[in-house]
C-alpha positions as CSV (number, residue, x, y, z in Angstrom):
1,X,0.0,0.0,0.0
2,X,1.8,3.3,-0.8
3,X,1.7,6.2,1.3
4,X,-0.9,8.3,-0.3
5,X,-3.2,5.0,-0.2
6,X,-2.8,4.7,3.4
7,X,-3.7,8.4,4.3
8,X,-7.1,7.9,2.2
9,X,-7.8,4.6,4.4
10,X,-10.6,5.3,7.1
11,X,-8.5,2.6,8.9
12,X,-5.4,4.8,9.1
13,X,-7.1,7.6,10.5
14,X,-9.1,5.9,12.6
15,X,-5.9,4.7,14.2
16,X,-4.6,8.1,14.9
17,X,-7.8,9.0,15.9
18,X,-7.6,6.3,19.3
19,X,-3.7,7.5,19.7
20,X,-4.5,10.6,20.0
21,X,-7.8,10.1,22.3
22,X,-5.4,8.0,24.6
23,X,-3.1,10.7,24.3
24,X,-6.1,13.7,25.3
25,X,-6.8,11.2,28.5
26,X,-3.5,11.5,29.8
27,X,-2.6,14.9,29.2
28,X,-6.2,16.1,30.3
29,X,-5.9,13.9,33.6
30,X,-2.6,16.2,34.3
31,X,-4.1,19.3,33.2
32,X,-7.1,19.2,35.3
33,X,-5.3,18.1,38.2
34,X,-5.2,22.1,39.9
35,X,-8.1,23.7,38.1
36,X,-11.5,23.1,37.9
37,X,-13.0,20.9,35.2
38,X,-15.1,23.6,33.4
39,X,-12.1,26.1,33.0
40,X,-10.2,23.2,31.6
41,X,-12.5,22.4,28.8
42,X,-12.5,25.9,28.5
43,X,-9.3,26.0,27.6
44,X,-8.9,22.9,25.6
45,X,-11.7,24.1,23.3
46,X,-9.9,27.5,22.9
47,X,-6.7,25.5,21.5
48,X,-9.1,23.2,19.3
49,X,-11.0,26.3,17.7
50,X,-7.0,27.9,17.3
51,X,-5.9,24.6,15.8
52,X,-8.7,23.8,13.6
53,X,-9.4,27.4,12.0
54,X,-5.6,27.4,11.4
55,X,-5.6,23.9,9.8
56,X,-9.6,25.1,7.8
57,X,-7.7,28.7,6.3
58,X,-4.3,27.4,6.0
59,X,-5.3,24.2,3.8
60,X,-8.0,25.6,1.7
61,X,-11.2,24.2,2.8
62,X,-12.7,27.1,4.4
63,X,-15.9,28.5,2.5
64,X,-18.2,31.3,3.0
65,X,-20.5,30.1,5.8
66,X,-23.6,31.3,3.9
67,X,-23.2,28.2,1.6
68,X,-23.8,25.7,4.5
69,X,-27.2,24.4,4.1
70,X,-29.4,24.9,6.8
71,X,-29.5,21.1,7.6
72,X,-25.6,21.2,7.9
73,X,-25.9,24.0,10.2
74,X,-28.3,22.3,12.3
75,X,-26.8,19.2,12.8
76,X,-23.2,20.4,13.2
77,X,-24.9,22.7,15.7
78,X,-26.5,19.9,18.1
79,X,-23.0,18.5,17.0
80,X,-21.3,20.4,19.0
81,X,-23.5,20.7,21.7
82,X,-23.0,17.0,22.2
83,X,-19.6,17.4,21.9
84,X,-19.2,20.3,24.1
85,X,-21.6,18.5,27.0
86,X,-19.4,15.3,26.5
87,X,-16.1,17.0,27.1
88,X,-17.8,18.7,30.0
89,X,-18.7,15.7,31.6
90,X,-15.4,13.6,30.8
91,X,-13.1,16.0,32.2
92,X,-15.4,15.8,35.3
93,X,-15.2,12.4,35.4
94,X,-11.4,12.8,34.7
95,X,-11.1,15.0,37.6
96,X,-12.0,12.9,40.2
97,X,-11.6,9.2,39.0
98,X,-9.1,7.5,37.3
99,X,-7.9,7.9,33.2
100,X,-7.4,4.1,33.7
101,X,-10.8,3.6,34.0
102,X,-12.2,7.0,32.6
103,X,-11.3,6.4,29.4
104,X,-12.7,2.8,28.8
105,X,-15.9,3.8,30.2
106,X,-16.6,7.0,28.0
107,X,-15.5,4.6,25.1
108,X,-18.8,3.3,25.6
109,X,-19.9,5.5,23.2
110,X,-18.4,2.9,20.7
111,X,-20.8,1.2,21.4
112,X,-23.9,3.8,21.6
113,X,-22.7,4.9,18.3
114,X,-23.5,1.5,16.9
115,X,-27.0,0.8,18.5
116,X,-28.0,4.5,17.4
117,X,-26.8,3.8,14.3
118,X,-28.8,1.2,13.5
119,X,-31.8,2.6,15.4
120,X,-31.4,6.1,13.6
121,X,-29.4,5.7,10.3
122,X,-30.6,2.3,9.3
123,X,-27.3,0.9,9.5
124,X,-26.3,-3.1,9.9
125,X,-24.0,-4.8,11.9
126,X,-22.3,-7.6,11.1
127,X,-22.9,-10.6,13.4
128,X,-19.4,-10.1,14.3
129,X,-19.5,-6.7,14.3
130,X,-22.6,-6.7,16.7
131,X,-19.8,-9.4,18.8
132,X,-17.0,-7.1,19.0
133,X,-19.5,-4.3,20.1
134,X,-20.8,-6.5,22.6
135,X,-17.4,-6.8,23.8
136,X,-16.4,-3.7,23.9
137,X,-19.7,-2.9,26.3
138,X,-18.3,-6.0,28.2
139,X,-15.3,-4.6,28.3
140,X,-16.2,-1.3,29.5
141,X,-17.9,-2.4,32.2
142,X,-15.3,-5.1,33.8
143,X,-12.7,-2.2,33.9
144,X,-15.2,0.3,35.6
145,X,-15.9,-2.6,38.1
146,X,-12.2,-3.5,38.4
């Protein structure tokens, strides 16, 4: 597989994606350590917004915002509600338990994101899909316990 093949692989991304997440967990377990949860999201959204906007303007993809479709706007909106509540709540959680066992328990969303995607988007699992998300559920729930 050559290397522009592997950066257009979902797989490849997906990767970096879950390095990185583990990375945000350990870092954010630090950071919040002497503030308080809510300034620390705060602050890590501030560096996203900087980061992304740099990364939207410096590589050519940003467009006027008055071609977004009003669909788009609404769903990236409750988008990043979601997102926003989420972070809220995870460097909460982050503030007064474990990353060890944080992290595996808010990667129940793995899972959520499967069932609502079947409920909502019509999607199909795979019997062994529908295993490993079982698993991971599983999973989730023996290292909270543990």
């Amino acid at each position: 597989m050559s290397p522009s093949s592997v950066a257009q692989s979902w797989l490849f991304w997906a990767v970096l994606s879950a390095a990185f997440a583990a990375l945000t967990a350990i870092f954010a377990k630090i950071g919040v350590a002497q503030i308080n949860a809510d300034l620390a999201t705060l602050l890590r959204t501030m560096v996203i917004l900087a980061l992304v906007a740099a990364i939207a303007v410096g590589g050519g993809s940003w467009q006027p915002l008055s071609s977004v479709p009003g669909r788009s706007w609404l769903f990236i909106v409750l988008s990043g509600l979601a997102t926003g509540a989420s972070w809220l709540c995870y460097f909460r959680a982050l503030k007064i338990g474990d990353a060890a066992r944080v992290a595996p328990v808010d990667k129940l969303s793995v899972v959520l994101v499967a069932v609502f995607g079947v409920v909502f988007l019509g999607e199909r699992l795979s019997t062994t899909a529908g295993l490993g998300v079982g698993l991971i559920a599983a999973g989730a729930v023996l290292v909270a316990l543990g």
